[in-house]
N, C-alpha and C positions, 0 to 999 in steps of 0.2 A: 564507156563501159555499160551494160547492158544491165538494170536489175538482178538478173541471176545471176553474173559475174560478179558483181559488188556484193551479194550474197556469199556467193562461193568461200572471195576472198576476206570475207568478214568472218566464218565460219572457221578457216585454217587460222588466222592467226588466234584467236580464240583458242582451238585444239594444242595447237604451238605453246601459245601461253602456259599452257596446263602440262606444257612438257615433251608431248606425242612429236615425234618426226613429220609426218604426212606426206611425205615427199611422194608418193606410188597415190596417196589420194591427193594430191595436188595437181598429179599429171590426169590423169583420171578423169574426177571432176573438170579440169577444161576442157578436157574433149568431149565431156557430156552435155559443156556449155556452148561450146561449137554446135556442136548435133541440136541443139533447141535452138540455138537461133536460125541456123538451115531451116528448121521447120515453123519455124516463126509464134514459138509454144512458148510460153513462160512460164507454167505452172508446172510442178515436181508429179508427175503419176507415176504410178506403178506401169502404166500400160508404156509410157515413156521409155522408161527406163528400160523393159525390156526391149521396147524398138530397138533402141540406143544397142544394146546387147546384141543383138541380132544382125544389125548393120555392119557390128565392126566382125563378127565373126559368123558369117553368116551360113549356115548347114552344121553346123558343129558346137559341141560344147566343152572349153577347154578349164580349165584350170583358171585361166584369166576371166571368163564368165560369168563366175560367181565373186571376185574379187572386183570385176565392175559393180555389180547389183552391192555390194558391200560397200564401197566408196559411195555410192548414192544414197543409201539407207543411213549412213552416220550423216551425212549433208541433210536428206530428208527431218532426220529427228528432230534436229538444230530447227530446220525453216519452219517444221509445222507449228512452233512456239508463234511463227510472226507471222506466215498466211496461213490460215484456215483452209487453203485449197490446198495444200502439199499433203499428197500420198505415200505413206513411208511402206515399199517393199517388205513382206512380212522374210523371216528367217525360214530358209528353205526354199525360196523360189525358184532361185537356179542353186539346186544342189552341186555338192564337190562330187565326181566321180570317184571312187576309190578302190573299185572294180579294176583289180591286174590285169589287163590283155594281152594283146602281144605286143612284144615290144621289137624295138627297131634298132640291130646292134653295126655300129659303128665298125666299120672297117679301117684301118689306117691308112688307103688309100682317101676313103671320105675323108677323116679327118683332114688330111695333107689339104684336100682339093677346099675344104671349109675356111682353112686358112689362109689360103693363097687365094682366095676370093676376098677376103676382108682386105688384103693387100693390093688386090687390085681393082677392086670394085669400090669402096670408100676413099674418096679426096683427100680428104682431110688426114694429113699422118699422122697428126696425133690418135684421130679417133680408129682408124686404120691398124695401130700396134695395137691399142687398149683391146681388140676384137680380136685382132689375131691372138695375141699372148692369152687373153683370158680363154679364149677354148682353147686351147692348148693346154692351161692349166685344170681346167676343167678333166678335158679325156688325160692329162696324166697321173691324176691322183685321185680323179673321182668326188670332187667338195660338190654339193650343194651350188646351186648356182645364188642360192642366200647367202651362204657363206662367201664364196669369192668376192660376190659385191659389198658384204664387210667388211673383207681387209682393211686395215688399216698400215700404214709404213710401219712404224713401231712391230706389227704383229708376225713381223719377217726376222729371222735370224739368220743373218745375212752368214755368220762364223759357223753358224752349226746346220743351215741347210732346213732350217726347219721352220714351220707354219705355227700360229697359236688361234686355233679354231676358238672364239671367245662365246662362249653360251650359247650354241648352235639350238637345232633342233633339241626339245625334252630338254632345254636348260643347259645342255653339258657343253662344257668344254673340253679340248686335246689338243695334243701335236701333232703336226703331220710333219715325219720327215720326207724331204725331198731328191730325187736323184740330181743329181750336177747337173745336165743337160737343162734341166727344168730350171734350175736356181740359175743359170748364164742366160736364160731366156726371159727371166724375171730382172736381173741389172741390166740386160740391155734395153728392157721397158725400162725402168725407172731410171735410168738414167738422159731416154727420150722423152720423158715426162720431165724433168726438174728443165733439159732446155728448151722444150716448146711450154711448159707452161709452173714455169718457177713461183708461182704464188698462189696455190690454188685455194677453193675456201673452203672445201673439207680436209681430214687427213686421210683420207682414202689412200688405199693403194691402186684400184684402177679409178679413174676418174675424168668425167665426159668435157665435151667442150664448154661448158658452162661455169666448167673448174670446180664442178661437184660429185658427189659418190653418184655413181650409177645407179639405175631403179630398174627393178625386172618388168616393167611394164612397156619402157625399151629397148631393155635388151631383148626380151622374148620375140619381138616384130623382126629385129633387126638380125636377130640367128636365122628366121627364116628365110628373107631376102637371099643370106648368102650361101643358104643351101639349097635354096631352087637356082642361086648365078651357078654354084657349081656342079649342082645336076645329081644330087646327093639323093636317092629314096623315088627315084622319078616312076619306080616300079613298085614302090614299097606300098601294102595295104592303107597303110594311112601316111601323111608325112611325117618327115622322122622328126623328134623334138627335142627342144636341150637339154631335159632330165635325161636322155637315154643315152646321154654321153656318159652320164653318171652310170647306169646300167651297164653300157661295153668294159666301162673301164673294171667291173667287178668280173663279168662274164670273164674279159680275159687272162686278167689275175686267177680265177679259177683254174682256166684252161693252162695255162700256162703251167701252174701246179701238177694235173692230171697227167699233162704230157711229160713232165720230170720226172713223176713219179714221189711224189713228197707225199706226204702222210696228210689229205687236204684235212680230213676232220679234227685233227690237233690244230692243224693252220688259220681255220675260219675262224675262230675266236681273237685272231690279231686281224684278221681282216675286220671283223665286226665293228672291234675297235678304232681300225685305221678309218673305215669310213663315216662313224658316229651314230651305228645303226642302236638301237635302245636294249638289244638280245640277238645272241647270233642266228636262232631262229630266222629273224628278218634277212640273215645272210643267206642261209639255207635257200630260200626263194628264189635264188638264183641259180641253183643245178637245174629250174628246168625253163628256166629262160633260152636255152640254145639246144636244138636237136642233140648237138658233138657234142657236149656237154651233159646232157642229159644222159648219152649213151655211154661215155666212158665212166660216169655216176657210179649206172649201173652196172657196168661190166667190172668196176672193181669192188665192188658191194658182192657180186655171183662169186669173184677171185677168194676172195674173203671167208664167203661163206663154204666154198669149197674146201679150202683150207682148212677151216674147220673139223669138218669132218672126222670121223674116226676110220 
């Protein structure tokens, strides 16, 4: 073990100690220790670190970006204490984007072909359902991809169809009920989960081969593998990503609405609800996420307003 690795792992259990998880800076951090010994560096710099950034994502700045440089800056803090050459990354270096563009909406075709790639393109079945079923649960309800990877067993009601989202984004928790289709496709995971892997050492409900909860720093790699296997966005302005499963799944609950004809603006306030948004404002942002969406908006907004009239 290398210095900086015996570092690293001096550093996590410490953080551990004191309570923190770390599991997303624990994956993290050894690939940042990988990447310094390739380069045969041993000291923490800011120029590093952003190498390090660069290499694994390189022309682009995603969301995972600034969660590297974050993983490095709490290791940083820690090490400047013990070598005086460690550079701690100031806050802000790689900012978070937060700038809405366009987003990339899910067709159910894609979804179909995302999932039947994780079934065919991953070995391993246990890790093969865990990927299938969770996009699946993903594009059918719209969670957070934080939240799915929080499940817990317990947090399934198994009699009534229903999720217990536990202090999600802004602190809140809620329910989410489920249609049948989604709840037979969550026992037939958990029930391929208790026989390939009967004693796992989290209580996760999806749960990787290591018998641990999943971390979004591999799931986010590993969404994309299987929608470039299935050929998902090959034309799309940027590649599509796994938040924006979260996005279709609101766009089409809208659409779905418009074309019924249901009263959307009484409606969006259980949507708001259903997907854990903080004010349905935030729901609202999504009438102009899709052209057909945007158009029937306003074409029943002009209905409306005609109506009016005297």
């Amino acid at each position: 073990m290398t210095d900086l690795r015996q570092a690293i792992a001096d550093y996590l259990r410490l953080r551990r100690s004191l309570g923190h998880q770390m599991a997303e800076a624990a994956y993290l951090l050894a690939d940042f220790a990988a990447f310094m010994d390739q380069r045969g560096e041993h000291a923490v710099t800011i120029a590093a670190a952003l190498d390090w950034v660069k290499a694994r994502e390189p022309g682009v700045v995603t969301t995972a970006s600034p969660r590297r440089i974050t993983a490095v800056r709490g290791f940083a803090r820690y090490l400047s204490g013990i070598d005086p050459a460690t550079e701690v990354p100031p806050l802000g270096l790689v900012p978070y984007n937060r700038r809405r563009g366009q987003i990339f909406l899910y067709s159910d075709a894609d979804i179909a072909a995302i999932m039947t790639a994780a079934k065919q393109t991953i070995r391993e079945p246990l890790r093969a359902a865990t990927y299938h079923t969770l996009i699946g649960l993903l594009a059918a309800c719209g969670l957070r991809i934080g939240e799915a990877i929080k499940l817990d067993r317990d947090d399934i009601d198994w009699a009534e169809g229903v999720l217990l989202i536990r202090e999600s984004k802004f602190g809140k928790s809620r329910l989410v009920p489920l249609h049948d289709s989604v709840m037979t496709a969550l026992r037939e995971y958990n029930a391929l989960r208790d026989l390939l892997m009967p004693r796992p050492e989290d209580p996760a409900f999806f749960i990787s081969l290591t018998a641990r909860r999943l971390i979004y720093a591999v799931v986010q790699p590993t969404f994309r593998v299987l929608a470039d296997a299935a050929g998902v966005g090959t034309a799309a302005p940027h590649k599509p990503r796994l938040h924006e499963l979260r996005h279709s799944f609101a766009v089409r609950t809208l659409l779905r609405w418009y074309r019924a004809g249901d009263d959307v603006q009484a409606k969006i306030p259980s949507l708001s609800t259903y997907m854990g948004h903080r004010e349905p404002a935030c729901t609202y942002w999504y009438l102009s996420a899709a052209p057909e969406l945007l158009a029937l908006a306003a074409a029943r907004r002009e209905s409306i307003q005609k109506g009016a009239r005297p």
